[in-house]
Every structure is written in structure tokens, then in C-alpha cells.
N, C-alpha and C positions, 0 to 999 in steps of 0.2 A: 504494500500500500504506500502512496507519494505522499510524501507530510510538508508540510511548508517549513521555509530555511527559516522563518521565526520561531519553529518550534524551540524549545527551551529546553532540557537534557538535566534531568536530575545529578547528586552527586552517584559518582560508580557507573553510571549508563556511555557506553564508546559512543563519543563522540564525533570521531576525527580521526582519517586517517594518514599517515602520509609515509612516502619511498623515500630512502638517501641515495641517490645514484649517480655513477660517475659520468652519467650524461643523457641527460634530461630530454633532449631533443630524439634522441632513440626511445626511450619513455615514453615520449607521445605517438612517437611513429605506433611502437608495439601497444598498449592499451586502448590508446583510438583506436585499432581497428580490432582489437579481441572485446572493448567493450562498450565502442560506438562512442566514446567521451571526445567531447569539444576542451579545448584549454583557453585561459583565459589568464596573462602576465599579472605575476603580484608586483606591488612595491618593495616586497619584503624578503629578504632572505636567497635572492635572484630564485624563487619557485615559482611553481605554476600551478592552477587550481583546474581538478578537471570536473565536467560537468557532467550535467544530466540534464537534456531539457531545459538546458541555461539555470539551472540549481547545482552547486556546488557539491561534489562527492567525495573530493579525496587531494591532496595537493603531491606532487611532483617536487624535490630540491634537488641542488647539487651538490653532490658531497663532496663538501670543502675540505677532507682529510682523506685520503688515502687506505689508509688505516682503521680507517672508521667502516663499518659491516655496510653493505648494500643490505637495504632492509627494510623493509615495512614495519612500521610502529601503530600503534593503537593508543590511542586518547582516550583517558576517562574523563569525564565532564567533574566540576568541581564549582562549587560559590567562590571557595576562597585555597589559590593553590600553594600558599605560603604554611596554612593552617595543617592539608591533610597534606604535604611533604614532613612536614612531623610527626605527623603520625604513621607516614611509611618508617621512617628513621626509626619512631620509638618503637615500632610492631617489628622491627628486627631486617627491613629493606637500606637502601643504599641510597640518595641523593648523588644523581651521577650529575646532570645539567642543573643548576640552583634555577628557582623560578625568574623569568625572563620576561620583560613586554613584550607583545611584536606589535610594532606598532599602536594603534587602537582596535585593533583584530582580539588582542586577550591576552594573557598570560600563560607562559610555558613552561613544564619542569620535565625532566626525562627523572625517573625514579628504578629502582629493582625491588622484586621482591625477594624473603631471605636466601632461595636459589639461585639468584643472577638473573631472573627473568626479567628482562626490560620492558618499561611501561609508559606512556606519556601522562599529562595533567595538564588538565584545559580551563582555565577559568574565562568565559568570555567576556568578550568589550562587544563590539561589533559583529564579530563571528559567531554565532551559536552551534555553529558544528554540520554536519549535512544536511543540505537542503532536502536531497531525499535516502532514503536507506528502504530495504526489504525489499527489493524488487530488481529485475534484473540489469548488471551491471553495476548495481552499486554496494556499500556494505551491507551483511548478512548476521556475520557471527563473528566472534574473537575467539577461539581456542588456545587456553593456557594449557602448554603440553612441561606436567612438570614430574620430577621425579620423587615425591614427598607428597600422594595426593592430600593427603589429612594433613599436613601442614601448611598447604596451600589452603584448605578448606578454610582452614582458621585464621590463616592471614589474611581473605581477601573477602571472609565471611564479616570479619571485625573491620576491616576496615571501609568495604563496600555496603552493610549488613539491609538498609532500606531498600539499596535497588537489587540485591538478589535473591530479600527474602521481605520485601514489607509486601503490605496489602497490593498492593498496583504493582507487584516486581510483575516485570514482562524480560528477562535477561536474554542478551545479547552476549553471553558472556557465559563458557564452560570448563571445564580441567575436564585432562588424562592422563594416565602414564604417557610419559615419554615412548616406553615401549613399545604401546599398541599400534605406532604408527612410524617411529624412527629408530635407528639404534640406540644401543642401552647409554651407549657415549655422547650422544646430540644431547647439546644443553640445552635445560629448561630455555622456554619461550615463547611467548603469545604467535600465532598464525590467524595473520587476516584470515577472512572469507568472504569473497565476493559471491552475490546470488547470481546463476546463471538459465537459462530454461532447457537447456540438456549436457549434463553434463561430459559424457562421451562425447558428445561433437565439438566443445569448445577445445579437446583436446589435442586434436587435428590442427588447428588455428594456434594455439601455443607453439606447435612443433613448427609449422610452419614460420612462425615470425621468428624462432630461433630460440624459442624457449627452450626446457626439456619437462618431461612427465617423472616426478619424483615418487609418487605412490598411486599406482591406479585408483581407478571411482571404488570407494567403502560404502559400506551402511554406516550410519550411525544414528543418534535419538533425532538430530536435528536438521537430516537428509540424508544425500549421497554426497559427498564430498572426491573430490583427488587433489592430492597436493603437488605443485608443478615449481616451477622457478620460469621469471622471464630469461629476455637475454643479456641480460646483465648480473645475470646470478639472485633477484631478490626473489626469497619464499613467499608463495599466498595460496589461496586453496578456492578453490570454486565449489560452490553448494549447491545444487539443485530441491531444492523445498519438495518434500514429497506428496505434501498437503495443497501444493500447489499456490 
């Protein structure tokens, strides 16, 4: 279902997503045409914002380090991102980026949880996060793939607790071992998922643009999933909604 970019995003609800990559213009070549996204120049951070129907879904940067993962991150929505960055800290996580403006856009922190799993924090100004999500082409799910699932449980239970279990939880947001789906050595790590309306076919299209297919189409509670990489090496997974 299309929600409008004023929608508002509780604390704990994925917000925001965005790739580090070392070149942004192959980015749009490969996503534009796996999943029909328009781009649109920020002021900020030399990134780009891709769309949907001229509604905002996801941004593209470049990554200004070498060194630094090609990688899709995942944004949790926040009132206040200076307040739960302490409370990752004091729940046993890591403050790796200190909260940041970007401009009037919102406020950003990169955080870990006590595994190493990297995570963003969005408090907005201007940006409230995507204009649209659940439907095809744009964000679906987060899957935290950690190796401690009860300890994830409890970190992200205590620190997210209204949006994955209050009255109106609707999560966008789940754990598994590590195992069920990577080796027992792949560290802990959130994995976008993009909604797509068949899975098996977008995988074609991956290979084609020079991706590769990292785990064929699974079952799982919340579709069919496969996990791929573009061609730039960054993870994300495509979900086919079985409920349609």
C-alpha cells in the first residue's frame, strides 16, 4: 500500500534506506532499471535520492572511504537521536558515527548493536523517511541476521519495545541465525529487502546488470525472499509478499 512522504514513523519503525558505493552513477544505471527508480540530486553529502512515483524511497552516496563496506544500511526513525544513541551505548551497542545534521533533512547517527550489527538513526527535520514502502520496488523488511538470537531479542526488544510489540506494532523488522541463511563466519547484520512481484524473475535482471545471486528464492514467515548483491558488491534481498 502507497503512504504519503508526510507520513510520520514512530521510534524503532525503518525509516530510511541508503547504499555506500564507490560509484553512484553505476547505482542508478543498475536499480533504475531492476526497480524502475527515477533519481533526483541532493544538496547533501554528493547523494542521490531515488524515487517512486516522484516519492522518495531510498538515497544512493558515495563512498568517500575506500575502506568503508559497500552496503546498504537501514534507518530506525527516532524523536530524539542524541537520547536513544545512549541508550544503544548503555544497552551494550557501539556509537560508531556521533549524531550528525544533514542539513534540514534530520539528524544522523550510525550505531551497533552488542554483535557488531550496524544500524542507522533518523530523527527528522524535513525528511520523514519514504514516501512510499510495501509495495513493489521499494522497502519491505529489515532482517537482522545475528548470531545471539535471545540477545538480540533483548536488545532490540528494550530498546525498540512500542514498535515491535505495543498495541499498533505492525514490524518491518525481524532476526535469525546467521546460519539459516549465510555461513556460520558472516557477521551479524541487518539485510534490506526490497518488495518485488516475482521473485524468480527479478533474478534474471540482477545477473544481467552484473549482479550475482547469493542465496536462491526461500520461504520464510514474511514471503519468499533471495539474497543477491549488485554490481558493486552491496547485499539486499528481494521479497515477494505471499499474501500478495
Amino acid at each position: 500500500m502507497a503512504e504519503n512522504r508526510a507520513s510520520t514513523y514512530g521510534e524503532g519503525v525503518p525509516c530510511w534506506v541508503d547504499a555506500q558505493l564507490p560509484d553512484v552513477e553505476a547505482g542508478r544505471r543498475f536499480y533504475g532499471e531492476l526497480f524502475g527508480w527515477t533519481f533526483e540530486e541532493q544538496r547533501y553529502g554528493g547523494s542521490v535520492w531515488a524515487l517512486r512515483e516522484g516519492e522518495p524511497v531510498a538515497a544512493l552516496a558515495h563512498k568517500t572511504d575506500g575502506r568503508m563496506p559497500t552496503v546498504w544500511t537501514v534507518y530506525f526513525a527516532t524523536p530524539d537521536v542524541e537520547a536513544l544513541a545512549d541508550r544503544v551505548w548503555a544497552a551494550g551497542g557501539q556509537v560508531v558515527t556521533a549524531p550528525l545534521p544533514v542539513g534540514d533533512l534530520g539528524t544522523t547517527a550510525l550505531v551497533t548493536d552488542p554483535e557488531g550489527a550496524v544500524f542507522g538513526l533518523w530523527e527528522p527535520g524535513s525528511h520523514p523517511g519514504f514516501g512510499r514502502r510495501h509495495e513493489p520496488g521499494t522497502f519491505a523488511w529489515a532482517e537482522l541476521y545475528a548470531r545471539d538470537t535471545e540477545a538480540a531479542n533483548d536488545f532490540y526488544g528494550g530498546l525498540f519495545h512500542d514498535a515491535l510489540f505495543g498495541p499498533d506494532a505492525k514490524p518491518d523488522f525481524g532476526r535469525a541465525a546467521v546460519s539459516e541463511v549465510f555461513p556460520a563466519e558472516m557477521p551479524p547484520h541487518f539485510l534490506v529487502h526490497f518488495q518485488v512481484e516475482n521473485c524468480e524473475s527479478v533474478l534474471g535482471t540482477v545477473n544481467r546488470l552484473g549482479g550475482r545471486v547469493q542465496a536462491p528464492p526461500f520461504e520464510t514467515s514474511y514471503g519468499k525472499v533471495a539474497v543477491v548483491t549488485d554490481n558493486q558488491g552491496a547485499s539486499f534481498a528481494v521479497l515477494e509478499r505471499l499474501d500478495g
